[in-house]
N, CA, C and O of each residue as an XYZ file, in Angstrom:
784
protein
N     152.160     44.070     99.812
C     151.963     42.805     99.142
C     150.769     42.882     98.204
O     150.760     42.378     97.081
N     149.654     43.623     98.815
C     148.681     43.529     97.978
C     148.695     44.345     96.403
O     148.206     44.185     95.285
N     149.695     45.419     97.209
C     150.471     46.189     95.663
C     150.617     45.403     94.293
O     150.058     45.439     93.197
N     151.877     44.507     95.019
C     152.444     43.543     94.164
C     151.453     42.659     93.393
O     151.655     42.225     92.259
N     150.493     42.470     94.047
C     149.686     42.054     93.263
C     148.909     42.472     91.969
O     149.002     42.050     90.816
N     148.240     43.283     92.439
C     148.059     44.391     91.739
C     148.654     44.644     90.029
O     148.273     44.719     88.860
N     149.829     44.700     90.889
C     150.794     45.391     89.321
C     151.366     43.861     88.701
O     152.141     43.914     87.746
N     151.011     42.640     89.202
C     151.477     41.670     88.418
C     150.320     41.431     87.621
O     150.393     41.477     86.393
N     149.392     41.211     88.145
C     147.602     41.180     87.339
C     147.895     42.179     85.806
O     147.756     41.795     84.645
N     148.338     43.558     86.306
C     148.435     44.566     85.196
C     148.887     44.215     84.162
O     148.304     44.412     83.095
N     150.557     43.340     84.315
C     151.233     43.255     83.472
C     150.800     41.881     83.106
O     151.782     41.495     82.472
N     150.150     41.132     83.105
C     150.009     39.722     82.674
C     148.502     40.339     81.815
O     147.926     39.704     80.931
N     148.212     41.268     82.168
C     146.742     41.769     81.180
C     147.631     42.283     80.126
O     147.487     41.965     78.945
N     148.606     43.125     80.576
C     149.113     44.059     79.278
C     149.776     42.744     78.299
O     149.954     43.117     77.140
N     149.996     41.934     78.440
C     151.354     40.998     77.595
C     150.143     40.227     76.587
O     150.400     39.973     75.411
N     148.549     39.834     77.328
C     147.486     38.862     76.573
C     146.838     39.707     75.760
O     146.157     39.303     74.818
N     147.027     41.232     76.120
C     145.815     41.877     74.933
C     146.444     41.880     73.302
O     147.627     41.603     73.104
N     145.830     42.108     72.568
C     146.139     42.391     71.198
C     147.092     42.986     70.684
O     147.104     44.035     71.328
N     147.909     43.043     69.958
C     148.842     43.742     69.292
C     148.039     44.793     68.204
O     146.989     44.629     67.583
N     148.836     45.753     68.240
C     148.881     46.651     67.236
C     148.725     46.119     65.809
O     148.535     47.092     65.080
N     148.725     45.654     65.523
C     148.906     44.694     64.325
C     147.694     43.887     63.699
O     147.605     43.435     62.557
N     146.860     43.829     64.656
C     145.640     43.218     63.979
C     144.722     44.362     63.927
O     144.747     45.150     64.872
N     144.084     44.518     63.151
C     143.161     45.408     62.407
C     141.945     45.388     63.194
O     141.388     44.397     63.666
N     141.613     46.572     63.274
C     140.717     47.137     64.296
C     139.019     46.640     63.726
O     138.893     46.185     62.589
N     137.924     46.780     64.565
C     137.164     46.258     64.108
C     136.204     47.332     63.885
O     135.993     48.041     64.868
N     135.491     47.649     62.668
C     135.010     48.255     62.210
C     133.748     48.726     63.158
O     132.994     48.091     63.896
N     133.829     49.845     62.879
C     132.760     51.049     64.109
C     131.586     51.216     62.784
O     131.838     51.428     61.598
N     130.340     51.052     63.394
C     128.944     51.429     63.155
C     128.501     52.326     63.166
O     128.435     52.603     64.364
N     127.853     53.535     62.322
C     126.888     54.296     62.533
C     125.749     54.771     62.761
O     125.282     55.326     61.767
N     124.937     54.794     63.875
C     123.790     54.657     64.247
C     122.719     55.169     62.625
O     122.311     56.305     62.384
N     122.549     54.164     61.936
C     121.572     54.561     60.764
C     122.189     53.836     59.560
O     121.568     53.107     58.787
N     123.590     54.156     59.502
C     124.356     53.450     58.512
C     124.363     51.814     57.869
O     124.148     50.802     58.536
N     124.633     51.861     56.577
C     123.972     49.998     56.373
C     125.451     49.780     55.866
O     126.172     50.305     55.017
N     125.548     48.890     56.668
C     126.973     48.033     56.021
C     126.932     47.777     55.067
O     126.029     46.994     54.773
N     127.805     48.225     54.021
C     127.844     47.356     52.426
C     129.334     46.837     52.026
O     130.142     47.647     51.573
N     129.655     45.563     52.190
C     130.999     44.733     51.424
C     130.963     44.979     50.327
O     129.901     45.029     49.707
N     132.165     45.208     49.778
C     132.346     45.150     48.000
C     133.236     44.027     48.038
O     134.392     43.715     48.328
N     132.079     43.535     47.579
C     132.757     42.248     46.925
C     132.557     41.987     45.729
O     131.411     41.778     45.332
N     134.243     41.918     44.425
C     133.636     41.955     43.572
C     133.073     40.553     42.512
O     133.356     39.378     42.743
N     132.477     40.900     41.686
C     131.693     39.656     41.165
C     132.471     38.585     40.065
O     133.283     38.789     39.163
N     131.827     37.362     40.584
C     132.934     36.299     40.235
C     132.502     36.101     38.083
O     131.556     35.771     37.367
N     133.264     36.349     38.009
C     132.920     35.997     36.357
C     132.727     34.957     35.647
O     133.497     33.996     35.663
N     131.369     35.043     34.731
C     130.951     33.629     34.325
C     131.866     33.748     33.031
O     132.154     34.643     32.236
N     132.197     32.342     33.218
C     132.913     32.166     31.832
C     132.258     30.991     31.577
O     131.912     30.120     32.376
N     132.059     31.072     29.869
C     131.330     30.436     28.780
C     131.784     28.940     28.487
O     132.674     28.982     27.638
N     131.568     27.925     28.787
C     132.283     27.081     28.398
C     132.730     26.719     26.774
O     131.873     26.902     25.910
N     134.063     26.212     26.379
C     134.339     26.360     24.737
C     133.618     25.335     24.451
O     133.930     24.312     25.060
N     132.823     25.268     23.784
C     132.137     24.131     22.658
C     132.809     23.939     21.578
O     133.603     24.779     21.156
N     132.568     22.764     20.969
C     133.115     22.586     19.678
C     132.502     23.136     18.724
O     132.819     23.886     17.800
N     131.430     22.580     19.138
C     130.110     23.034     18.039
C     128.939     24.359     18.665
O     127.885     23.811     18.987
N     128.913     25.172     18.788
C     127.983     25.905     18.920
C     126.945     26.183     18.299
O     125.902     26.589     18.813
N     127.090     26.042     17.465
C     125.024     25.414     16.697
C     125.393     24.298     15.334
O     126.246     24.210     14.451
N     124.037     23.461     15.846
C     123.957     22.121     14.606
C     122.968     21.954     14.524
O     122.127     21.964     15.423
N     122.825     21.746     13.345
C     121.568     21.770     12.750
C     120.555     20.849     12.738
O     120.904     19.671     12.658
N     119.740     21.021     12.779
C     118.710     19.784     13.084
C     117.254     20.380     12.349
O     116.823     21.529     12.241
N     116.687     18.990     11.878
C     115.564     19.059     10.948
C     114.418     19.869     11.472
O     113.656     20.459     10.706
N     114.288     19.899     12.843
C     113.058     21.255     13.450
C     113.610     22.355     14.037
O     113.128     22.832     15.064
N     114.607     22.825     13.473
C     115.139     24.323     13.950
C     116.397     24.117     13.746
O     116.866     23.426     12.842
N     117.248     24.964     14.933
C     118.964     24.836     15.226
C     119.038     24.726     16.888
O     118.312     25.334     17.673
N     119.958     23.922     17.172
C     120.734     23.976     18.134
C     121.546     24.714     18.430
O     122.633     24.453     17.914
N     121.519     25.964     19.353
C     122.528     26.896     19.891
C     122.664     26.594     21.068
O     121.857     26.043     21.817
N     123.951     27.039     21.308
C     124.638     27.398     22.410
C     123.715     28.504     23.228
O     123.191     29.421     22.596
N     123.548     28.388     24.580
C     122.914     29.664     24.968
C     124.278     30.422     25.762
O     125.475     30.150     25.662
N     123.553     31.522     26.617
C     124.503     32.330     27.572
C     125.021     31.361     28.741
O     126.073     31.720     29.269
N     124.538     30.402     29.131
C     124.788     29.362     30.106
C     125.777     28.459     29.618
O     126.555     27.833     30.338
N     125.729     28.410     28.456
C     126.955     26.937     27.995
C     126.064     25.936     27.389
O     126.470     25.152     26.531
N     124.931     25.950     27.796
C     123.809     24.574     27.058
C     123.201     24.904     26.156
O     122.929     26.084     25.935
N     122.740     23.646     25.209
C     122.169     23.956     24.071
C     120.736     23.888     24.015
O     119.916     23.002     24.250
N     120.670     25.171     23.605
C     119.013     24.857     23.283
C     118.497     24.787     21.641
O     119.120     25.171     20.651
N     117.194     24.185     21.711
C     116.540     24.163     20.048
C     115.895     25.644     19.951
O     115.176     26.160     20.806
N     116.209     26.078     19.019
C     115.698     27.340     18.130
C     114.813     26.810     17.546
O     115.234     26.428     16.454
N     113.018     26.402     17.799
C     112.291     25.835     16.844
C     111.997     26.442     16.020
O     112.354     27.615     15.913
N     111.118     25.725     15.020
C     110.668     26.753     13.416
C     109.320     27.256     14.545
O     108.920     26.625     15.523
N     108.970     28.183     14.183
C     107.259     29.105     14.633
C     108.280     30.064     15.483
O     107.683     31.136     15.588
N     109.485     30.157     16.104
C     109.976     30.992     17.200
C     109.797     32.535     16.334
O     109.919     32.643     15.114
N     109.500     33.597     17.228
C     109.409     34.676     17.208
C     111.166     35.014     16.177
O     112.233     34.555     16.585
N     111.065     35.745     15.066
C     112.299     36.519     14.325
C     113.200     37.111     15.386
O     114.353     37.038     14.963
N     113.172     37.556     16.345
C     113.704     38.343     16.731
C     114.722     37.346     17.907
O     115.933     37.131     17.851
N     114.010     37.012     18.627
C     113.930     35.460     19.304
C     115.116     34.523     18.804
O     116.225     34.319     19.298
N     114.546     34.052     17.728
C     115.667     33.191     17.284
C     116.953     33.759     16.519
O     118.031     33.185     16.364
N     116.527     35.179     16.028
C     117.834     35.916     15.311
C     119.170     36.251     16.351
O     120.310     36.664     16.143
N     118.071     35.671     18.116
C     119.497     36.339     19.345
C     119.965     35.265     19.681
O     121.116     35.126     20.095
N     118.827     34.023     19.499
C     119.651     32.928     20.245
C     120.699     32.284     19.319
O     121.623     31.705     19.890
N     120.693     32.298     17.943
C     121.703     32.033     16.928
C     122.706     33.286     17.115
O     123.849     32.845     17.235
N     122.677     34.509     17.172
C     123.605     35.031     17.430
C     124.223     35.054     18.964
O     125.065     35.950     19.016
N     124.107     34.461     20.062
C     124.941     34.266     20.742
C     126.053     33.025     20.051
O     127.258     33.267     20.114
N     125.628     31.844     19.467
C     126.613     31.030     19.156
C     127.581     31.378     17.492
O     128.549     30.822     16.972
N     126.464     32.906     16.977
C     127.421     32.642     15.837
C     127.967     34.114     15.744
O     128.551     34.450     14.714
N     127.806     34.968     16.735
C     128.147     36.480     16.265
C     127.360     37.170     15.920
O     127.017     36.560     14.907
N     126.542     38.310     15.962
C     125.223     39.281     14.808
C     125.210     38.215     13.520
O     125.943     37.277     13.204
N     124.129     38.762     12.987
C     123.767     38.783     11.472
C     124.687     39.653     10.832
O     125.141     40.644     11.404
N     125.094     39.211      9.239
C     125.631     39.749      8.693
C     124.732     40.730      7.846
O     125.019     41.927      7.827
N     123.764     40.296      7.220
C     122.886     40.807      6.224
C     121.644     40.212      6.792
O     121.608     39.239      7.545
N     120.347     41.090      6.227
C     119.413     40.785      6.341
C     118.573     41.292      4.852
O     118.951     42.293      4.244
N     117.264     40.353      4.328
C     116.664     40.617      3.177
C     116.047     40.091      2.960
O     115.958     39.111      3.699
N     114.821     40.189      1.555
C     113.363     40.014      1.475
C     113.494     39.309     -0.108
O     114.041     39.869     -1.059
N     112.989     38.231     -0.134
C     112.808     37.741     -1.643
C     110.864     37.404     -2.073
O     110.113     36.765     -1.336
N     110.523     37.947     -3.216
C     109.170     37.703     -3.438
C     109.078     36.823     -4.679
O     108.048     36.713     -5.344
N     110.654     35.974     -5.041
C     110.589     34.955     -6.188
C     110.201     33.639     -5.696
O     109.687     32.845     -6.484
N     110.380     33.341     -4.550
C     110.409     31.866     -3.811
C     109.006     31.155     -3.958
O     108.007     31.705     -3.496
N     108.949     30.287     -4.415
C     107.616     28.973     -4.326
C     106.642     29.158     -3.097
O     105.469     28.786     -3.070
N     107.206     29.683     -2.267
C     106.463     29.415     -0.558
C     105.877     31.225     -0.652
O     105.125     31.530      0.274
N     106.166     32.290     -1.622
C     105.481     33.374     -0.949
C     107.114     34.106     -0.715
O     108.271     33.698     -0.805
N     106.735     34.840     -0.520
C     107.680     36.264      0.184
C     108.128     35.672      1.599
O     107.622     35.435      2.695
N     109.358     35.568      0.959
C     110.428     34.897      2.298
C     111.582     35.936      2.799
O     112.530     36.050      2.022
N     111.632     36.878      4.259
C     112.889     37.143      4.589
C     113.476     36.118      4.952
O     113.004     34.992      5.105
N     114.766     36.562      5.135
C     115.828     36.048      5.237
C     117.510     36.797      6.256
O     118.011     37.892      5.998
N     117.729     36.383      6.718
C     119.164     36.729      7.786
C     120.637     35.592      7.623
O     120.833     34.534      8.220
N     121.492     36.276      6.612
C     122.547     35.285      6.742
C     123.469     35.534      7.980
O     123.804     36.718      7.932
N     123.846     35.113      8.724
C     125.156     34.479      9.575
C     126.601     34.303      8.909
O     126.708     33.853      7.769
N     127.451     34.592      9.500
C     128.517     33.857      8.941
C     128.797     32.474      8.769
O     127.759     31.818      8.856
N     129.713     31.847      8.578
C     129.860     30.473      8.517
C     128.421     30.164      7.029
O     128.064     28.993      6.904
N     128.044     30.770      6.486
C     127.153     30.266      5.400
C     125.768     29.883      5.601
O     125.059     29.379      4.730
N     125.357     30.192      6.995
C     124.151     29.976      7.494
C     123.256     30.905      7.296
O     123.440     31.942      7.932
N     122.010     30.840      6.361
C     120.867     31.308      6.384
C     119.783     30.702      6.629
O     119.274     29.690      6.147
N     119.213     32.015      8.094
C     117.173     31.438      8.508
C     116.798     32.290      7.623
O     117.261     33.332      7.161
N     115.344     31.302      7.380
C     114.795     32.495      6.559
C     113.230     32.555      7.391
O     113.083     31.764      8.322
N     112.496     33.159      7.165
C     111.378     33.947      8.125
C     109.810     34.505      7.037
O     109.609     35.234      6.065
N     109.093     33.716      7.863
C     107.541     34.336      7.275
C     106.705     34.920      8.240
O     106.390     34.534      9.366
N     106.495     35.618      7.791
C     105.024     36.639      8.845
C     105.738     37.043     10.617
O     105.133     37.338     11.647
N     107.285     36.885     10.341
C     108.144     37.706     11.269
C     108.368     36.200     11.859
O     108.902     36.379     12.954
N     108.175     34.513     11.595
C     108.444     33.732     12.400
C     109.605     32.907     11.615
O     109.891     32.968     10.419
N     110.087     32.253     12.464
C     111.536     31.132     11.979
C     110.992     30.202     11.265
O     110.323     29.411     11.930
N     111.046     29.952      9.838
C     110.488     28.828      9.313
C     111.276     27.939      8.515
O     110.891     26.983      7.841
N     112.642     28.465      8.714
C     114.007     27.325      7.824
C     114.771     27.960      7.877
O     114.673     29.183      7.980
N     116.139     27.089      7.803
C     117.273     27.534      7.249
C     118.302     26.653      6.322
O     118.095     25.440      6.283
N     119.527     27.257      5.487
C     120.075     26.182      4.705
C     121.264     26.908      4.846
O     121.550     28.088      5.045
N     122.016     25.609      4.649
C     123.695     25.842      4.316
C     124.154     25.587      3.224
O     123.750     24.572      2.658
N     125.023     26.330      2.666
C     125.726     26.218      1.626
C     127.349     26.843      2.014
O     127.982     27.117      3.034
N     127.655     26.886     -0.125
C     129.233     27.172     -0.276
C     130.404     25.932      0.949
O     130.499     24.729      0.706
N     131.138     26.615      2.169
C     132.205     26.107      2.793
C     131.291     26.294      3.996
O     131.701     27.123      4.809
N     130.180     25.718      4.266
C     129.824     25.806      5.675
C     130.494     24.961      6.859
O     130.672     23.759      6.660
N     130.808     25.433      7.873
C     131.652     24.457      8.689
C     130.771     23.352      9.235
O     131.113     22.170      9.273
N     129.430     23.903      9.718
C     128.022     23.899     10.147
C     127.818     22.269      9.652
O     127.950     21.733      8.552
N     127.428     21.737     11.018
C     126.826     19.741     10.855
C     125.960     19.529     11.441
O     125.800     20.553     12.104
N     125.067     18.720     11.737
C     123.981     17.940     12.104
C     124.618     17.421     12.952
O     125.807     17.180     12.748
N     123.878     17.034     14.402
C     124.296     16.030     15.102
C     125.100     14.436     15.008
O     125.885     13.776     15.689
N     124.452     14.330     13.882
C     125.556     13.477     13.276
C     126.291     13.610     12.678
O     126.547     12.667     11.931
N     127.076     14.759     12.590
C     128.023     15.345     11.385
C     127.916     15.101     10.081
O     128.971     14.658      9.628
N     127.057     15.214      9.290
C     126.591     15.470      8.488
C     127.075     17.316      7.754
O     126.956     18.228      8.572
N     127.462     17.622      6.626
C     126.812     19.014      6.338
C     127.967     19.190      4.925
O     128.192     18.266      4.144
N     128.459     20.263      4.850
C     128.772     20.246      3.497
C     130.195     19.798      2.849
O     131.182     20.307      3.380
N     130.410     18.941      1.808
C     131.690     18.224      1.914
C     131.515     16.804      2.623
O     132.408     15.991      2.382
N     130.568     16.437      3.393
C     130.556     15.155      3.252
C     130.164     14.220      1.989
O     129.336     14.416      1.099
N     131.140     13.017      2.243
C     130.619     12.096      0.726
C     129.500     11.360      1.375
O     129.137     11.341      2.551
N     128.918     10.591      0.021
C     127.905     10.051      0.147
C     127.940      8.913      0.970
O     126.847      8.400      1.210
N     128.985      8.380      1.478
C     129.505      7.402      2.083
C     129.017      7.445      3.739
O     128.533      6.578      4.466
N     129.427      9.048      3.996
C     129.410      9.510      5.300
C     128.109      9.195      5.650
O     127.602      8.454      6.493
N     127.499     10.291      4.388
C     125.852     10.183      4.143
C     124.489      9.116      4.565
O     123.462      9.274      5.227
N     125.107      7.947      3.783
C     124.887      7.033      4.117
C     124.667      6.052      5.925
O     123.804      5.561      6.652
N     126.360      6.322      5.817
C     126.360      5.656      7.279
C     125.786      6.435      8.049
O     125.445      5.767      9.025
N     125.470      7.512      8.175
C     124.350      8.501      9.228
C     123.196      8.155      9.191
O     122.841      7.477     10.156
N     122.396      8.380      8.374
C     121.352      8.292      7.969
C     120.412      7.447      6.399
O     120.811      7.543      5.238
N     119.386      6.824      6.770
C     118.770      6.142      5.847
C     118.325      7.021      4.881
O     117.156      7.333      5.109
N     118.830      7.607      3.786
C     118.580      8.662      2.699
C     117.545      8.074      1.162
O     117.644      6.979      0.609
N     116.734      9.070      0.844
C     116.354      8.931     -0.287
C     117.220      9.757     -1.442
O     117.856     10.719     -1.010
N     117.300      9.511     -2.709
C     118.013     10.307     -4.026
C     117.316     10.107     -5.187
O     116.850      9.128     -5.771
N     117.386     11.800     -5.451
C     116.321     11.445     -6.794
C     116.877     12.658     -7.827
O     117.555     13.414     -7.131
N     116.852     13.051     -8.989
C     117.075     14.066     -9.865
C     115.894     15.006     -9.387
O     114.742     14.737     -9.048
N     116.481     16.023     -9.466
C     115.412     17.163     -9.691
C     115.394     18.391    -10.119
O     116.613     18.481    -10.266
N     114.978     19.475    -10.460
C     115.475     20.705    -11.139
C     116.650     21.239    -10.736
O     117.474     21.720    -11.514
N     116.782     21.176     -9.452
C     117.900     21.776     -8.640
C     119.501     20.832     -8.656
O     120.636     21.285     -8.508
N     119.114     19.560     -8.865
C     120.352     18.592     -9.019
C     119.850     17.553     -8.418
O     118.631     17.390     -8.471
N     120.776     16.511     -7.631
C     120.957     15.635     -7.370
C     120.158     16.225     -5.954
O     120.514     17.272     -5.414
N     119.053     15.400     -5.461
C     118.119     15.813     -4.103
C     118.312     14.861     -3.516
O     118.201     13.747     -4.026
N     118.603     15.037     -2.466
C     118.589     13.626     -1.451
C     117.932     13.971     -0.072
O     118.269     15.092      0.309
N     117.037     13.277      0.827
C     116.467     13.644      1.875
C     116.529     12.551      2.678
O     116.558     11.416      2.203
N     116.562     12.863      4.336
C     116.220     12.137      5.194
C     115.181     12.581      6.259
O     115.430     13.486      7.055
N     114.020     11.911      6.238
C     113.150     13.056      7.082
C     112.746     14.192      6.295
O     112.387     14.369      5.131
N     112.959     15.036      7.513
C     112.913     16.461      7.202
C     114.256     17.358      6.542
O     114.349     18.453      5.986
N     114.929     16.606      6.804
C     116.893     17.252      6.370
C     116.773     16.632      4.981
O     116.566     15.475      4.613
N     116.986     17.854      4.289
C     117.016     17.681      2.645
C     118.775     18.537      2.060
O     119.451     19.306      2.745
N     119.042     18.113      0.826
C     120.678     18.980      0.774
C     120.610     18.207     -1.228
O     119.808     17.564     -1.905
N     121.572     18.634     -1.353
C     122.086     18.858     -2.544
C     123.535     18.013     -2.485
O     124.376     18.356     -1.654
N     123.946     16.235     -3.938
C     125.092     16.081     -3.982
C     125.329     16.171     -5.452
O     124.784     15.912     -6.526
N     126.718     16.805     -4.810
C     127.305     17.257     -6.737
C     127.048     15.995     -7.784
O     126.393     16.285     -8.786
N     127.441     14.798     -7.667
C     127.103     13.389     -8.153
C     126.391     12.410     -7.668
O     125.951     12.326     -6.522
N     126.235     11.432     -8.799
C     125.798     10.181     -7.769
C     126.513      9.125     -7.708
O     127.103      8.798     -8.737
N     126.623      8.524     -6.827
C     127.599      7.256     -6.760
C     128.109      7.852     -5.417
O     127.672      8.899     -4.940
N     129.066      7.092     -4.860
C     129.608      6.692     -3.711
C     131.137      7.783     -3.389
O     131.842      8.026     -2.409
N     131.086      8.307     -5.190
C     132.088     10.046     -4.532
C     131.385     10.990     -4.581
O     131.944     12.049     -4.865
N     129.674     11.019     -4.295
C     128.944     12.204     -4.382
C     129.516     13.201     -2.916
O     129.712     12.746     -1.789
N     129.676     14.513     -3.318
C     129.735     15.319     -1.883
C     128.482     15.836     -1.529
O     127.463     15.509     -2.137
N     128.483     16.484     -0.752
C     126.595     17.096     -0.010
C     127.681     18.348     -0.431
O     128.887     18.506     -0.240
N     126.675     19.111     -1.066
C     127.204     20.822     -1.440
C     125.907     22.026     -0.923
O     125.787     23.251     -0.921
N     125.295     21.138     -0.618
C     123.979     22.358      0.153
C     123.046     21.022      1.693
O     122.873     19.803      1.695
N     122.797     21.822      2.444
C     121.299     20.989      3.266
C     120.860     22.106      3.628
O     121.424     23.200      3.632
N     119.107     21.612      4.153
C     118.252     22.640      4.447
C     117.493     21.534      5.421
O     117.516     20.306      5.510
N     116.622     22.901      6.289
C     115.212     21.811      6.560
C     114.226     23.380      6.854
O     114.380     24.565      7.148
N     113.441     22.632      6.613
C     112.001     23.562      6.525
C     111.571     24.473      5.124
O     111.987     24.144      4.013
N     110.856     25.427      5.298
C     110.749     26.293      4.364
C     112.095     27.424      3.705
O     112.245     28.589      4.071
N     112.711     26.903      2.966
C     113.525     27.790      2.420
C     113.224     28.255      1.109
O     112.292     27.737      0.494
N     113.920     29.197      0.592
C     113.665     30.139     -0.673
C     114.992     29.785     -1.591
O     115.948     30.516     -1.332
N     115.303     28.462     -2.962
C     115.910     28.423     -3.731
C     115.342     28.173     -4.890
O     114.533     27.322     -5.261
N     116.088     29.366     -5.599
C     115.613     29.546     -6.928
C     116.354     28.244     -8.016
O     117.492     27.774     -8.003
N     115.345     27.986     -8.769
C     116.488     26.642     -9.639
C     116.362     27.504    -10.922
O     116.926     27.154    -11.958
């Protein structure tokens, strides 16, 4: 009887243990450091509409995070030549003019029609021209009428060597006419280099 016992205990152990089937649990080596590969989750960029706009004390870029930061004027050349190229691609060209009013101005164009230009290696302006897609927080930039102009911002207009000047603040630009079908065909803010 006590047999029987015995061998029923056995078989009620053999039927509760584990199956073959579940995966064994990993053996240690006295010294050895466990390392998981696990692989890494990928940041993805969020799409912006706008990845840099322009604003009268620097630019607004996009950073590596998705948020925008200001590119101020005084920022280190190098500095602001990376944080504009995360939102706009490398520089296309880079170059030195010694005709400009302000002194010997480099300069770095971008695509999209965006040029900073740079003194004593620091960010001290930039301007848009030609088909820039490129706007101001208030959408503002090139191809707007004076209308737009207007309803954004409280503007001054005056003739000047260069054409038709109009400023708000610090944001200054260029309209082909005057009157109420003028377009904006250039803006700038800070120290830039145009020859009239």
């Amino acid at each position: 009887m006590k047999a029987a016992w015995i061998l029923a205990a056995l078989m009620l152990a053999a039927c509760s243990s584990p199956t073959s089937e579940a995966a064994p649990e990993p053996t240690k080596t006295a010294g050895a450091a466990e390392t998981v590969a696990t692989p890494p989750i990928p940041r993805t960029r969020p799409v912006v509409e706008n990845p840099l706009i322009l604003a009268p004390d620097g630019l607004l870029a996009i950073n590596r995070d998705g948020q925008m930061r200001l590119v101020p004027f005084g920022l280190a050349r190098g500095e602001a030549e990376s944080a504009v190229g995360i939102a706009m691609t490398p520089p296309r060209k880079r170059g030195s003019s010694s005709e400009c009013g302000a002194g010997i101005v480099d300069y770095t164009d971008f695509r999209n029609g965006l040029q900073m230009t740079f003194q004593v290696d620091k960010f001290v302006g930039w301007t848009i021209n030609t088909d820039s897609p490129l706007r101001t927080a208030k959408g503002i930039g090139v191809g707007s009428t004076r209308q737009q102009l207007d309803a954004a911002y409280k503007v001054d207009v005056e003739d000047s060597s260069l054409g038709l000047l109009f400023s708000t603040g610090d944001l200054v630009g260029l309209l082909d006419q005057d009157g109420i079908e003028g377009l904006v065909t250039d803006i700038w803010a800070g120290t830039v280099c145009l020859i009239d």
